[in-house]
DSSP file (Angstrom, degrees, kcal/mol; ACC not computed):
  #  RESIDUE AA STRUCTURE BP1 BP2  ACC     N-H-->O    O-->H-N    N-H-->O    O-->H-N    TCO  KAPPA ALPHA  PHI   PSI    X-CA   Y-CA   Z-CA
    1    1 A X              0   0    0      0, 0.0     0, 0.0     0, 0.0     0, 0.0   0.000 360.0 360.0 360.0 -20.2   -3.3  -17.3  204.9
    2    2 A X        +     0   0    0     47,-0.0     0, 0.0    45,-0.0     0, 0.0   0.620 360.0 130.1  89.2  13.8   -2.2  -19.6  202.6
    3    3 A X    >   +     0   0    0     39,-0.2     3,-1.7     3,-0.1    44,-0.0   0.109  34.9 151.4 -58.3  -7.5   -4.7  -19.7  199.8
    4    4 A X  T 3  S-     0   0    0      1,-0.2     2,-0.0     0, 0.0     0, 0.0  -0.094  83.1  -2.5  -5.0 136.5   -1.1  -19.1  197.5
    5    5 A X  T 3  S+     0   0    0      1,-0.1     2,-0.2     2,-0.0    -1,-0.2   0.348  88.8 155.0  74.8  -0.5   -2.7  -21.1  194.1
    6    6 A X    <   -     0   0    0     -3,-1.7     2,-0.9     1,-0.1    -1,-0.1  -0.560  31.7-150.8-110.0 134.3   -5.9  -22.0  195.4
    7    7 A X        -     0   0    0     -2,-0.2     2,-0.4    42,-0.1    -1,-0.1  -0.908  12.9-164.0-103.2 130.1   -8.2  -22.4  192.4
    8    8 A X        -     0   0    0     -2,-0.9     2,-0.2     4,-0.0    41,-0.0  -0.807  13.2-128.3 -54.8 105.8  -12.0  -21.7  192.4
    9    9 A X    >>  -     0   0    0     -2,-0.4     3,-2.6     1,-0.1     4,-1.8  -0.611  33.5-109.0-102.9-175.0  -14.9  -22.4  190.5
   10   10 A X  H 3> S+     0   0    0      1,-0.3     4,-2.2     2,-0.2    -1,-0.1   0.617 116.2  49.6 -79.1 -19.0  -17.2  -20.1  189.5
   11   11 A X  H 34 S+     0   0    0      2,-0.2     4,-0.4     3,-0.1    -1,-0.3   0.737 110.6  49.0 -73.3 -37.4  -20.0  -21.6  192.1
   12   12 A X  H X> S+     0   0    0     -3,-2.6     4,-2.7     2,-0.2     3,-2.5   0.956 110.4  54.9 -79.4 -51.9  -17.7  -21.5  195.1
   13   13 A X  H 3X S+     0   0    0     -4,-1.8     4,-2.1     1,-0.3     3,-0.5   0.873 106.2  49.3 -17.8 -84.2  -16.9  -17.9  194.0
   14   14 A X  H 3< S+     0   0    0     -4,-2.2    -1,-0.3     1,-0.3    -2,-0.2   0.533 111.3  51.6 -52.2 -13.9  -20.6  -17.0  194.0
   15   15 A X  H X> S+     0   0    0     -3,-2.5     3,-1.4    -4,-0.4     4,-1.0   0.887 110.3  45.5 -73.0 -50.5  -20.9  -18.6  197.6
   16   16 A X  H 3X S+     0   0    0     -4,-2.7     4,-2.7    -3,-0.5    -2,-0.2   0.892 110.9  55.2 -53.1 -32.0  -18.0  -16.7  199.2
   17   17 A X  H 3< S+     0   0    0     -4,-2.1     4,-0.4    -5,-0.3    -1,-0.2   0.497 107.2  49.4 -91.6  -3.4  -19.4  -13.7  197.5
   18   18 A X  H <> S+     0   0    0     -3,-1.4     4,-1.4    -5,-0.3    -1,-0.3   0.687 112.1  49.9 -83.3 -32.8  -22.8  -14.4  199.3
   19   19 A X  H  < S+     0   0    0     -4,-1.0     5,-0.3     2,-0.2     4,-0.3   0.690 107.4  54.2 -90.4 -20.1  -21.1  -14.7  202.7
   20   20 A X  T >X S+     0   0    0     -4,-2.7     4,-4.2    -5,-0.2     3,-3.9   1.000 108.9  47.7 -41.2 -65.6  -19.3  -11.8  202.3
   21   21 A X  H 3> S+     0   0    0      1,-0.4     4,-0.6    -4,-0.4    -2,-0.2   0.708 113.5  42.5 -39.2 -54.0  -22.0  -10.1  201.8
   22   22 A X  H 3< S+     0   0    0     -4,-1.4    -1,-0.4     2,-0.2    -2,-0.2   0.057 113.9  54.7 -89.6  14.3  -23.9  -11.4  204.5
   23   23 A X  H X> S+     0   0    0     -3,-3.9     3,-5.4    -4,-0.3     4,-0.8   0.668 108.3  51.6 -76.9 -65.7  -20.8  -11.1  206.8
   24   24 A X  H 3< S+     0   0    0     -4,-4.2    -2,-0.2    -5,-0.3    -3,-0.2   0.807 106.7  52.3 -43.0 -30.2  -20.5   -7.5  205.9
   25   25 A X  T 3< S+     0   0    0     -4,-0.6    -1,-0.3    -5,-0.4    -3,-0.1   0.658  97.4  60.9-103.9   5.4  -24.0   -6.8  206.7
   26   26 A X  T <4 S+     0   0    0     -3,-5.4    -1,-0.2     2,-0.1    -2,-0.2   0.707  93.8  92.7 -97.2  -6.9  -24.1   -8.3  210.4
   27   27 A X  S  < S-     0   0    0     -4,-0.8     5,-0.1     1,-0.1    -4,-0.0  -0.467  93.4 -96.3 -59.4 146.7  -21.2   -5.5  211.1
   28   28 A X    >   -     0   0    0     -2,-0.1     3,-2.7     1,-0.1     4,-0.3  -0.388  38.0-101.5 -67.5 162.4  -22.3   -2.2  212.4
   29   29 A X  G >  S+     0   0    0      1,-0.3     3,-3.1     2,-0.2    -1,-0.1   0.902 118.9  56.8 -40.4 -59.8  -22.8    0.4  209.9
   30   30 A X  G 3  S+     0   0    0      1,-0.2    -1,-0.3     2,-0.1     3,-0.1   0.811 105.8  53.6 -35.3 -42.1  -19.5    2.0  210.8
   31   31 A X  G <   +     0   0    0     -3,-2.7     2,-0.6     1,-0.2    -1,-0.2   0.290  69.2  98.5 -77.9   6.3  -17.7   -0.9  210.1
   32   32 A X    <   +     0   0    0     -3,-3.1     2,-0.3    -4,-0.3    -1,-0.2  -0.404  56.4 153.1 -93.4  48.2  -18.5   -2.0  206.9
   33   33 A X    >>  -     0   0    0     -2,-0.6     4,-1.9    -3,-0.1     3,-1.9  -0.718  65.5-108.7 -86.4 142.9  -15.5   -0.5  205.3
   34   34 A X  H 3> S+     0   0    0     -2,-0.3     4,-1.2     1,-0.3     5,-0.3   0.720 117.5  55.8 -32.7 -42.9  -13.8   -1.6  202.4
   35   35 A X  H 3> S+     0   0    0      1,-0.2     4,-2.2     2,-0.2    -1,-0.3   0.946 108.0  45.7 -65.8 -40.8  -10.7   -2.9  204.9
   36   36 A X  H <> S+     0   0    0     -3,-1.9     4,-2.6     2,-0.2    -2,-0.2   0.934 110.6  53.3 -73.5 -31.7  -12.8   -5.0  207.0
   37   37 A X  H >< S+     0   0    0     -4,-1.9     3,-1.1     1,-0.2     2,-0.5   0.573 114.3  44.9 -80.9 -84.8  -14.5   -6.5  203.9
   38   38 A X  H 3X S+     0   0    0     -4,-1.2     4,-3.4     1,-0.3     3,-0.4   0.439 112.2  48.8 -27.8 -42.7  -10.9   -7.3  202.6
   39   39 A X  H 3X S+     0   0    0     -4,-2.2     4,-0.6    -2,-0.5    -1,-0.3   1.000 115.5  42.9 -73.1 -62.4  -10.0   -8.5  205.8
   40   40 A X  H << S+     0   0    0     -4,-2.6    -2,-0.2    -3,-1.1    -1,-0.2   0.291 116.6  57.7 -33.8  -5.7  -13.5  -10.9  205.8
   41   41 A X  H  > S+     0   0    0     -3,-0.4     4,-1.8    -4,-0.3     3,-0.4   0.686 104.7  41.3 -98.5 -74.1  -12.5  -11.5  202.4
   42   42 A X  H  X S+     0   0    0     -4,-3.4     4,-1.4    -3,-0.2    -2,-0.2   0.645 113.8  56.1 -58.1 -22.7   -9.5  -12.7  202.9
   43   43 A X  H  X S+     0   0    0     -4,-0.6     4,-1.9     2,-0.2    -1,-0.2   0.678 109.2  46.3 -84.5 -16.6  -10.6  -14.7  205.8
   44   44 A X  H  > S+     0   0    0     -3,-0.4     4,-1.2     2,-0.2     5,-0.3   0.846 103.7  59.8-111.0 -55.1  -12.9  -16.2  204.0
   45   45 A X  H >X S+     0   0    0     -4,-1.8     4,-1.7     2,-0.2     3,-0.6   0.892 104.4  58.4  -7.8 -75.8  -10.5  -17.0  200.9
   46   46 A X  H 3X S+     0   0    0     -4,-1.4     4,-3.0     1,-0.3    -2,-0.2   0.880 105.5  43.4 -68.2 -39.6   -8.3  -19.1  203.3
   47   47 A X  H 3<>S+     0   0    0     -4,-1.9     5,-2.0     1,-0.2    -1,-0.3   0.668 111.0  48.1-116.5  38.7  -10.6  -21.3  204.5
   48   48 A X  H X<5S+     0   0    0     -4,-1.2     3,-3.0    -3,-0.6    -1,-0.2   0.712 102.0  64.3 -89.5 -19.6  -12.3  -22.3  201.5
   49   49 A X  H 3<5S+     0   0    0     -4,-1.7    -2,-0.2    -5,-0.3    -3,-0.1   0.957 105.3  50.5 -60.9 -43.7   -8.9  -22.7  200.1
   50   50 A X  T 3<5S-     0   0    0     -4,-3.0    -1,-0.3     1,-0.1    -2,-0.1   0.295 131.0 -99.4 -68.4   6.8   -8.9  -25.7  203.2
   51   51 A X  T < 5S+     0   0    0     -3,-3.0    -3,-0.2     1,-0.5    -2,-0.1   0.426  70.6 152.9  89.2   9.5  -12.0  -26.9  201.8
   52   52 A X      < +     0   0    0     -5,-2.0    -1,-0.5     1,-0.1     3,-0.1  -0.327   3.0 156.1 -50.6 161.1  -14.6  -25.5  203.8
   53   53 A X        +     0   0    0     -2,-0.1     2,-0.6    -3,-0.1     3,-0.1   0.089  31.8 112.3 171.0  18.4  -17.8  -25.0  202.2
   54   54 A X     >  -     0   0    0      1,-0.3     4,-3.5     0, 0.0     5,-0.3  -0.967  61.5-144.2-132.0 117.0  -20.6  -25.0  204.4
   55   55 A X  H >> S+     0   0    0     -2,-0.6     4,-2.0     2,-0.2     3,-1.8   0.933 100.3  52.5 -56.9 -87.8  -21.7  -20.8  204.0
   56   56 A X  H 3> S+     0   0    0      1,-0.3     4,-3.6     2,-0.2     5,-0.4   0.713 109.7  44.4 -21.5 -46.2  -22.6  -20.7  207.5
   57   57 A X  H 3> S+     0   0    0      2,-0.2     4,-1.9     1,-0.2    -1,-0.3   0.964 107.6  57.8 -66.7 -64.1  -19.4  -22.0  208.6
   58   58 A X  H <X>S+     0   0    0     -4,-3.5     4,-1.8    -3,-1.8     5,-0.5   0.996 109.7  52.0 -47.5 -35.2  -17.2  -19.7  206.2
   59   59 A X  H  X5S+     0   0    0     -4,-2.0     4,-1.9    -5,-0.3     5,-0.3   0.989 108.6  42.4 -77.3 -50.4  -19.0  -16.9  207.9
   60   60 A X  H  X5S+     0   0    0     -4,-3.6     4,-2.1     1,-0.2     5,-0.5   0.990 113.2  58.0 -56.3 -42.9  -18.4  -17.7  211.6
   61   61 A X  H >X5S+     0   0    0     -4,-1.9     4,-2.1    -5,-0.4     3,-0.6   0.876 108.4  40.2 -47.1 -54.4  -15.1  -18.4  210.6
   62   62 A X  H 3<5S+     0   0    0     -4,-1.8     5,-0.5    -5,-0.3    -1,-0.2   0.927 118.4  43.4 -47.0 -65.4  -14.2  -15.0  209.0
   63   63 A X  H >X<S+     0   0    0     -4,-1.9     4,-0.7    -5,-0.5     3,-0.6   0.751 109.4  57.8 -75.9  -5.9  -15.8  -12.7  211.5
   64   64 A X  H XX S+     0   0    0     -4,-2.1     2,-2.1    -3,-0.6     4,-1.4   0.845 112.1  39.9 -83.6 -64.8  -14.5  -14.7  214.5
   65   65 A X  H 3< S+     0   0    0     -4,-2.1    -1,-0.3    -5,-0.5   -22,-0.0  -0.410 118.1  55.1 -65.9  79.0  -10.5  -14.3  213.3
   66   66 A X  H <> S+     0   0    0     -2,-2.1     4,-1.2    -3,-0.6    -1,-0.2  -0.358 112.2  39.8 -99.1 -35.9  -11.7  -10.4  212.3
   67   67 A X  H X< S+     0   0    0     -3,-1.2     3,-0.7    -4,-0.7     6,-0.2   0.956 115.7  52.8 -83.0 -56.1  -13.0   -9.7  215.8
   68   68 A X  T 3< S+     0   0    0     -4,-1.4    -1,-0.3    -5,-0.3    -3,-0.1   0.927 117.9  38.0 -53.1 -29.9  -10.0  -11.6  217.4
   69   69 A X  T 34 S+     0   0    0     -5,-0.4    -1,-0.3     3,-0.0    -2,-0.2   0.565 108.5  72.2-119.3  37.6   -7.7   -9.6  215.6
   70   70 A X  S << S-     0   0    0     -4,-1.2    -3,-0.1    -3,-0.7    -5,-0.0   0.005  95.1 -87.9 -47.0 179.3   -9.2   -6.3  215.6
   71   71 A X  S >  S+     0   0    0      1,-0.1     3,-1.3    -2,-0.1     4,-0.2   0.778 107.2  86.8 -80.9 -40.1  -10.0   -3.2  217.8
   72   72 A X  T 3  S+     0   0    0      1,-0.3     3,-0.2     2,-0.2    -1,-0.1   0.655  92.5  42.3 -55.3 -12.5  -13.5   -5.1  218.8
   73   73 A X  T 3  S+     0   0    0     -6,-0.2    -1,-0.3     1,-0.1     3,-0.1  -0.023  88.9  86.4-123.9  37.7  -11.7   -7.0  221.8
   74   74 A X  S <  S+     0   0    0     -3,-1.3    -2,-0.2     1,-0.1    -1,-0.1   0.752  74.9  68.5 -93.6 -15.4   -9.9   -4.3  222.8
   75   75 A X  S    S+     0   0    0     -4,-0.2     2,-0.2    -3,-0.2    -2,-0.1   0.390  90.6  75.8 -59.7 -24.4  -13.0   -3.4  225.0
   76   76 A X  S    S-     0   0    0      1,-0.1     2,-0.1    -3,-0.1    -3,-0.0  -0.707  80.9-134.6-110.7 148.4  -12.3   -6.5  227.3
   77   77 A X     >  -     0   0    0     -2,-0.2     4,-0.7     1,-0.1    -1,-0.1  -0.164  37.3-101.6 -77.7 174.6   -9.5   -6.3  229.6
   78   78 A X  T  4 S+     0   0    0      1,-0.2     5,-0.1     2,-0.2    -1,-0.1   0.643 119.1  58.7 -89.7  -4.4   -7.5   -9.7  229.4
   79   79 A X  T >> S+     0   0    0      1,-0.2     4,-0.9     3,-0.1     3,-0.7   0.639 107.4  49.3 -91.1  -9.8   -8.9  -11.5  232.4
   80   80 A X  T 34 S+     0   0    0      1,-0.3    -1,-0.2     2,-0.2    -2,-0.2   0.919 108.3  53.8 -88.1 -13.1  -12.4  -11.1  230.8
   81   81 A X  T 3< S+     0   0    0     -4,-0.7    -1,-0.3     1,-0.2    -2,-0.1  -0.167 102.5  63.8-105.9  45.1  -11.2  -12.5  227.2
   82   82 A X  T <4        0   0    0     -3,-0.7    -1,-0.2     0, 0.0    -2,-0.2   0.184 360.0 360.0 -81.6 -42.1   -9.9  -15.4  229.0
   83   83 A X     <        0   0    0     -4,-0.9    -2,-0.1    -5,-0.1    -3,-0.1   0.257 360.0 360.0 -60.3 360.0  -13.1  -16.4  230.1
């Protein structure tokens, strides 16, 4: 994702680790497993590493690439996730 190196401080930390949080808790219940927050985690990682920094932003970013690559658009045919 390409956070390789990417150093933090301790402030940005505690903002990703508020948008996690608050990612994790707009999934349903079922889904708030340890893999998805890794995966939100990760997502979340990469693009502060690109210098995002705007919470709100880190969070649609993260849960839009989880749902896009997840089981959660598997529900739509492809002509409807085209649309």
């Amino acid at each position: 994702m390409g956070a390789i190196g990417a150093v933090f401080q301790p402030e940005l930390i505690e903002l990703m680790k508020a948008v996690l949080d608050d990612a994790a808790a707009m999934l349903p219940e079922a889904k708030r497993t340890s893999t998805m927050k890794a995966e939100i985690a990760s997502h979340i990682l990469a693009y502060a590493a690109k210098g995002e920094r705007n919470p709100t932003a880190l969070k649609i970013a993260a849960l839009s690439a989880v749902v896009e690559c997840t089981h959660y658009s598997h529900d739509f045919s492809p002509e409807r996730r085209a649309v």
